[in-house]
Kinemage of the C-alpha trace (Angstrom):
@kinemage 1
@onewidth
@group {chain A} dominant
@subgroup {mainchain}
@vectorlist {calphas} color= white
{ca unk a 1} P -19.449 23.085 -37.640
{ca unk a 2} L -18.292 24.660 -40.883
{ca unk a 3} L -19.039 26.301 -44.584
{ca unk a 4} L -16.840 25.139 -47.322
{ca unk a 5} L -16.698 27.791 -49.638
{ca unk a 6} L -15.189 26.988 -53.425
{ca unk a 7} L -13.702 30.242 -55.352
{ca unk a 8} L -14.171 29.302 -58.846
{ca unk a 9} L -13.302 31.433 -61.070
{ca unk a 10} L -14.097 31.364 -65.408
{ca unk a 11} L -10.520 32.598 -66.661
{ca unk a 12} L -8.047 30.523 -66.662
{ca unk a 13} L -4.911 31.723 -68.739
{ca unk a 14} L -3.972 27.934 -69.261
{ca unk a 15} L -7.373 26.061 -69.329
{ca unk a 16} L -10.380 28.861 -69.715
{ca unk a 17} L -13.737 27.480 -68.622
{ca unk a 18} L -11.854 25.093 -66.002
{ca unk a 19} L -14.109 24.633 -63.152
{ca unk a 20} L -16.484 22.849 -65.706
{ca unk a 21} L -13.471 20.625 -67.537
{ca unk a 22} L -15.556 17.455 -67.526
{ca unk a 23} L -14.070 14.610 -64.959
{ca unk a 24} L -15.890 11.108 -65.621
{ca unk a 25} L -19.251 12.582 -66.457
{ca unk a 26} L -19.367 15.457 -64.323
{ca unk a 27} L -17.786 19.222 -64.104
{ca unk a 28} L -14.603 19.404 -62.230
{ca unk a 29} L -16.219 22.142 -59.697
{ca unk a 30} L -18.801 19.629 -58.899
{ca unk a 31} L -16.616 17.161 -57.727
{ca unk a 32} L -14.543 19.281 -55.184
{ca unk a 33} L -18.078 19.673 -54.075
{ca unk a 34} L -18.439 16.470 -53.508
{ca unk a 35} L -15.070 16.492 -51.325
{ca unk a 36} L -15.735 18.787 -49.343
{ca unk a 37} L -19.644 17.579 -48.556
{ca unk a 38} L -17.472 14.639 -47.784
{ca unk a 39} L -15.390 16.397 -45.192
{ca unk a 40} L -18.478 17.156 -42.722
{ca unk a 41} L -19.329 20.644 -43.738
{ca unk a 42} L -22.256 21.756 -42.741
{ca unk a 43} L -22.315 23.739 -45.822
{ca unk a 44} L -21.016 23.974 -49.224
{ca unk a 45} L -21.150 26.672 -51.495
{ca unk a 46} L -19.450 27.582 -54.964
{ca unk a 47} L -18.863 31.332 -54.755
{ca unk a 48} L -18.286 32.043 -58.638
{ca unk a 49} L -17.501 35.392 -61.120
{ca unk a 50} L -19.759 33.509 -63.966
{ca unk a 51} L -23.440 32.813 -64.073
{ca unk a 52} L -22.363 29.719 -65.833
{ca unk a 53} L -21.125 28.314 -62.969
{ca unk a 54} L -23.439 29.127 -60.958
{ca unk a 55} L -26.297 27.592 -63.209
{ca unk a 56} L -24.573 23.985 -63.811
{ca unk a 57} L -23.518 23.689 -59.744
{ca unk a 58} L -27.249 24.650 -59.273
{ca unk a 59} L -28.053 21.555 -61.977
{ca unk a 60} L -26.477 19.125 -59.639
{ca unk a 61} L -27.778 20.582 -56.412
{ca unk a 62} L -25.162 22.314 -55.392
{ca unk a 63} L -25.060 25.872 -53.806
{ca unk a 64} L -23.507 28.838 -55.224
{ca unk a 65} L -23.415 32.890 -54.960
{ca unk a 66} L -22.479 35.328 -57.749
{ca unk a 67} L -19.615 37.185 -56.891
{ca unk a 68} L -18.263 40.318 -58.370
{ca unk a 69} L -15.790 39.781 -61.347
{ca unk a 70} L -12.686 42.145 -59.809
{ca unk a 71} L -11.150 40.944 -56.971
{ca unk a 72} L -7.394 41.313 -56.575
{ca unk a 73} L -7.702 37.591 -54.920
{ca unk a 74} L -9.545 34.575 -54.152
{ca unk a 75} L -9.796 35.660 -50.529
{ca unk a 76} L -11.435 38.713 -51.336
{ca unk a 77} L -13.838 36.757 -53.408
{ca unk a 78} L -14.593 34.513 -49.965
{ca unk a 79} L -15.233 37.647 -47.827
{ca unk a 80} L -18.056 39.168 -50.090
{ca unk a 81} L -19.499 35.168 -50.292
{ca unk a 82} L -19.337 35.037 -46.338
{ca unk a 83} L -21.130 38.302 -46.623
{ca unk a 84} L -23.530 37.423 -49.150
{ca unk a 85} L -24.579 34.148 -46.667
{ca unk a 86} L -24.825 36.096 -43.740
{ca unk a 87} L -22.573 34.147 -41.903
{ca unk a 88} L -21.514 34.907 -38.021
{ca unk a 89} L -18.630 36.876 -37.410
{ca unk a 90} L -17.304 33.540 -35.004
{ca unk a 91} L -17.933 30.840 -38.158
{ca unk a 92} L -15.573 29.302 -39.633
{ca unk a 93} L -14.903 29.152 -43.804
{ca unk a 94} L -12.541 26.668 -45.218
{ca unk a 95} L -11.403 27.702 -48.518
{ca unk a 96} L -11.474 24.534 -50.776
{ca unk a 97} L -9.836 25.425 -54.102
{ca unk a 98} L -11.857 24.890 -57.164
{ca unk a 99} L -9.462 23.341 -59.281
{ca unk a 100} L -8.765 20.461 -56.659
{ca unk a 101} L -10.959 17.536 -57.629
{ca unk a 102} L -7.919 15.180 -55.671
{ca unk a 103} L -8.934 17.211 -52.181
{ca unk a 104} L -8.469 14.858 -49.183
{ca unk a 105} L -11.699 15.239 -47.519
{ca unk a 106} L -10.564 14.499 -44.054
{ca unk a 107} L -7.550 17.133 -44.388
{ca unk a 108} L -10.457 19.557 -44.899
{ca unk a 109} L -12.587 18.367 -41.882
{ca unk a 110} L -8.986 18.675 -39.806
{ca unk a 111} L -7.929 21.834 -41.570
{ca unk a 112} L -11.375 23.542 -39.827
{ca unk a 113} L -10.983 21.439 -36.400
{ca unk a 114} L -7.320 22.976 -35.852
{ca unk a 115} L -8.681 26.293 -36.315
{ca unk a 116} L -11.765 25.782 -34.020
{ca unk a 117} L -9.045 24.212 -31.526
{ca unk a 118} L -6.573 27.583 -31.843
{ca unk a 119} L -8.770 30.371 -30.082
{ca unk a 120} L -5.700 32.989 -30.448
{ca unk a 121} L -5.633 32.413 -34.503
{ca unk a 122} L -7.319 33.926 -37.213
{ca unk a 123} L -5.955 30.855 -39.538
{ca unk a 124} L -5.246 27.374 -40.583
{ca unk a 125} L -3.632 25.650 -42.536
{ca unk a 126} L -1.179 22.412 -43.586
{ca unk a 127} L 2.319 22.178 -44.948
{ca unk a 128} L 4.680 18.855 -44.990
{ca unk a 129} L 7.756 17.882 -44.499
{ca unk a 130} L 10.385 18.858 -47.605
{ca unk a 131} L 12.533 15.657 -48.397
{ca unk a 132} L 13.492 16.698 -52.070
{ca unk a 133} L 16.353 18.789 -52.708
{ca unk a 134} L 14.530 20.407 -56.500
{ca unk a 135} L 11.566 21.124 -54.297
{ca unk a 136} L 13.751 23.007 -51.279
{ca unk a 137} L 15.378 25.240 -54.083
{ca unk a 138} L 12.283 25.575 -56.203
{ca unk a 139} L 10.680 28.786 -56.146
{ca unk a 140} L 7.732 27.863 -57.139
{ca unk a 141} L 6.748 25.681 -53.879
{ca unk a 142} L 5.966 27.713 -50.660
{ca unk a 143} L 7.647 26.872 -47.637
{ca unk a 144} L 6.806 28.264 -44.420
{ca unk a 145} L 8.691 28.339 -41.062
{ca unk a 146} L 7.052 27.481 -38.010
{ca unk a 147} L 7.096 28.520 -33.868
{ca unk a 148} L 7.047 25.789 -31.251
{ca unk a 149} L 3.472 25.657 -31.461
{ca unk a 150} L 3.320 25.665 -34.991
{ca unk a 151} L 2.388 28.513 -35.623
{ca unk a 152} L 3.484 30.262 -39.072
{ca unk a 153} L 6.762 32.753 -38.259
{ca unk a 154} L 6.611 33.297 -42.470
{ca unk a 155} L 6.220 32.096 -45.755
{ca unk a 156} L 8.668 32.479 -48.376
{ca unk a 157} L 9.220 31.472 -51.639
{ca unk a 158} L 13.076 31.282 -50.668
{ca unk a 159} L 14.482 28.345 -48.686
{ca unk a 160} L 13.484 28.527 -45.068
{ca unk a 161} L 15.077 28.134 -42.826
{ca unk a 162} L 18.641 28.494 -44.486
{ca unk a 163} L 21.195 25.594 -43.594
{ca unk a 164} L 24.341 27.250 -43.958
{ca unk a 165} L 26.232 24.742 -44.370
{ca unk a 166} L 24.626 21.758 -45.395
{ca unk a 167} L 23.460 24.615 -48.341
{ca unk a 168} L 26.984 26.774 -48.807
{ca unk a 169} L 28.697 24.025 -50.291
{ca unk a 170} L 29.154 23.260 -54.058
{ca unk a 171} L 27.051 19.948 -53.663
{ca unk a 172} L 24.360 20.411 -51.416
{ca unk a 173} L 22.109 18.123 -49.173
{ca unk a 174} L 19.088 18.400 -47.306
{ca unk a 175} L 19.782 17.824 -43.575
{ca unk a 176} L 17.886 15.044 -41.729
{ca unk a 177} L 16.524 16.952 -38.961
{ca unk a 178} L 16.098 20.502 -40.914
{ca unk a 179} L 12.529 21.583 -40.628
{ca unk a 180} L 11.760 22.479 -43.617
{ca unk a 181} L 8.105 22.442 -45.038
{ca unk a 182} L 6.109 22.944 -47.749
{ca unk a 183} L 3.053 25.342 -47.481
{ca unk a 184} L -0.521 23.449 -48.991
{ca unk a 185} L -2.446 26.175 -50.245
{ca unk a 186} L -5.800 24.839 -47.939
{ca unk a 187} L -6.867 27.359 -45.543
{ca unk a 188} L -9.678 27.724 -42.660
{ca unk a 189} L -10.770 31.115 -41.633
{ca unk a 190} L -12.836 32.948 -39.068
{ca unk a 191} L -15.455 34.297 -40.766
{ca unk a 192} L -14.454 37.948 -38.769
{ca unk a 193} L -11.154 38.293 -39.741
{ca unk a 194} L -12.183 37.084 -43.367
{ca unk a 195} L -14.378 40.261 -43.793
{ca unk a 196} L -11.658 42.414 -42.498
{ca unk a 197} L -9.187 41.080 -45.128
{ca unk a 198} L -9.864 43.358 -48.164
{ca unk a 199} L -9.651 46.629 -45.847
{ca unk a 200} L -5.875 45.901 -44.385
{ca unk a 201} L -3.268 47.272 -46.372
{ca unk a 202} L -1.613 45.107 -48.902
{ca unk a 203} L 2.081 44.443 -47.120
{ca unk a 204} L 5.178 45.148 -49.070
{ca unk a 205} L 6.988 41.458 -48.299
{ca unk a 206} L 3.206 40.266 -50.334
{ca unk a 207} L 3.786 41.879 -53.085
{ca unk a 208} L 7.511 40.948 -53.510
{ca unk a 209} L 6.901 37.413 -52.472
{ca unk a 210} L 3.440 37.404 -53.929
{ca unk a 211} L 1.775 35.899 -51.510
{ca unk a 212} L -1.074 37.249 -49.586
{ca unk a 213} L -1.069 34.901 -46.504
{ca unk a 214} L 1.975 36.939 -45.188
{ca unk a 215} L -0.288 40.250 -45.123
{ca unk a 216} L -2.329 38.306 -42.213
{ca unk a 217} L 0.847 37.889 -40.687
{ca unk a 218} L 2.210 41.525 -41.371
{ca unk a 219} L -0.833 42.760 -39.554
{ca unk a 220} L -0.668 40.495 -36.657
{ca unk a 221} L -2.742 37.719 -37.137
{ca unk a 222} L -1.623 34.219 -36.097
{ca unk a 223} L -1.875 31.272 -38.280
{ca unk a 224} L -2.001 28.056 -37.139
{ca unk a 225} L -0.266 24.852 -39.328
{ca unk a 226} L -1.047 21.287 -39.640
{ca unk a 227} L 1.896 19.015 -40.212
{ca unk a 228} L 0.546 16.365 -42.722
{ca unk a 229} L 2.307 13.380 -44.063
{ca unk a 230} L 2.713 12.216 -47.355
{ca unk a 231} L 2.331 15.111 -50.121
{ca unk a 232} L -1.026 15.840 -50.845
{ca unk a 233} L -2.975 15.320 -53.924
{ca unk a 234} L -2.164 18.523 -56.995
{ca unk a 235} L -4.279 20.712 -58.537
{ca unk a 236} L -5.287 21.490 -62.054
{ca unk a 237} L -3.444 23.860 -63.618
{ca unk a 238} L -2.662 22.381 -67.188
{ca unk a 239} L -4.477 20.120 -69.411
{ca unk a 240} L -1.869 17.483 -68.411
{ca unk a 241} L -3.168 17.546 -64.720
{ca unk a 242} L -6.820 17.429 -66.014
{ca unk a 243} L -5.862 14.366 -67.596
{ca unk a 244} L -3.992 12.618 -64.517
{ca unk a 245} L -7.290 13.838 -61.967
{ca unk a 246} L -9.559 11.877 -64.887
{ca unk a 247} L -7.823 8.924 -64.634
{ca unk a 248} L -7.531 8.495 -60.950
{ca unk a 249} L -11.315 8.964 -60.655
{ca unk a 250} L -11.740 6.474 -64.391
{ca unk a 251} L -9.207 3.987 -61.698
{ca unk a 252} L -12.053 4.585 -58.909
{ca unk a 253} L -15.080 3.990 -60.637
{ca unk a 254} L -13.234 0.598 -62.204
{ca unk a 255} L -12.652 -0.413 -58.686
{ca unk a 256} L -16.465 -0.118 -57.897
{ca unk a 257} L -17.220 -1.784 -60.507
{ca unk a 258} L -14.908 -5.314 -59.777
């Protein structure tokens, strides 16, 4: 058994007001909902900065808690929600992303299995296999490198792990066997370590890489990866990739429909 909790925040430097963009009738926050009620959860709530939010998720039946405006991150924002619920310090939270209308359901029902099935960590997550060579050099796509029992040895915004010399060469090529992954930003948390989060120091490889799963792993705690296949579905983070999530779920409702 889990909680799915949705961070939704109102700003949005590129699309302001997203979590309530309109998808095929209904408010993109409300159909990650959906997703993750889809996923097995015995529990979904929107934890939200904006009463807004919280009044048209309420509209459709949906859960939600008002959270404070100034949190440094969306994990903060998950640890005063899990407060706010009450929830046991042995529960588990899988943070859904708000902005992820796409979400595989069942990658968030195995997301919070792994994690129930990894006593010794704190967190879960996913990552696949890198076959691109833009992606591999591309800063802007996580990688992580992983122990024998794939657990997370760090994430970096760099390529790792470096092939010398498949990569020192003028023309370079991705090795066949090179494990070499891309981090998926969907995590599963014990509900204990989550309200320790905002009281451990932020770590100086964070800041620089800025990316505040490696202050878990500065302090200690193990995370745990999935190894998915395929790529899995993107976010919406420009009004282009509102546009491609509305017409996968206009090609969905056709399909009912025939």
């Amino acid at each position: 058994m889990f909680t799915a909790l949705i961070p939704a925040r109102w700003a949005s430097t590129r699309l302001p007001g997203k979590p309530l963009a309109d998808i095929c009738g209904k408010p993109m926050v409300v159909r990650v909902a959906e997703r993750a009620m889809a996923s097995g959860a015995a529990r979904v709530v929107v934890a939200t900065d904006d009463r807004r939010i919280v009044d048209v998720v309420a509209a459709h039946g949906i859960a939600a808690v008002l959270t404070r405006a100034d949190h440094p991150t969306g994990t903060d924002r998950l640890a005063e929600a899990a407060q706010e619920l009450n929830l046991a310090p042995e529960d588990i939270v899988v943070n859904v992303q708000g902005d992820e209308p796409l979400l595989e359901s069942a990658l968030i029902r195995r997301i919070a299995d792994l994690l129930a099935d990894s006593p010794d960590a704190s967190i879960a997550t996913a990552c696949h296999p890198i076959s691109d060579l833009a992606e591999a050099f591309n800063p802007n796509i996580v990688k992580v490198a992983l122990d024998h029992r794939n657990f997370a040895l760090y994430f970096s915004r760099a390529t790792i792990p470096w092939a010398r010399d498949a990569f020192g060469r003028a023309v370079r090529t991705l090795p066949s066997e090179l494990p070499l992954y891309r981090h998926y930003g969907l995590y599963a948390y014990r509900v204990d370590f989550l309200t320790r989060y905002p009281s451990l120091a932020s770590a100086a490889i964070e800041r620089f890489e800025v990316l505040e799963q490696l202050r878990a792993l500065w302090h200690g705690y193990k995370i745990v990866v999935e190894i998915t296949t395929g790529t899995p579905a993107p976010g919406v983070d420009t009004p282009a990739d509102l546009e491609q999530a509305r017409a996968v779920y206009a090609r969905h409702a056709d399909n009912a429909n025939h």
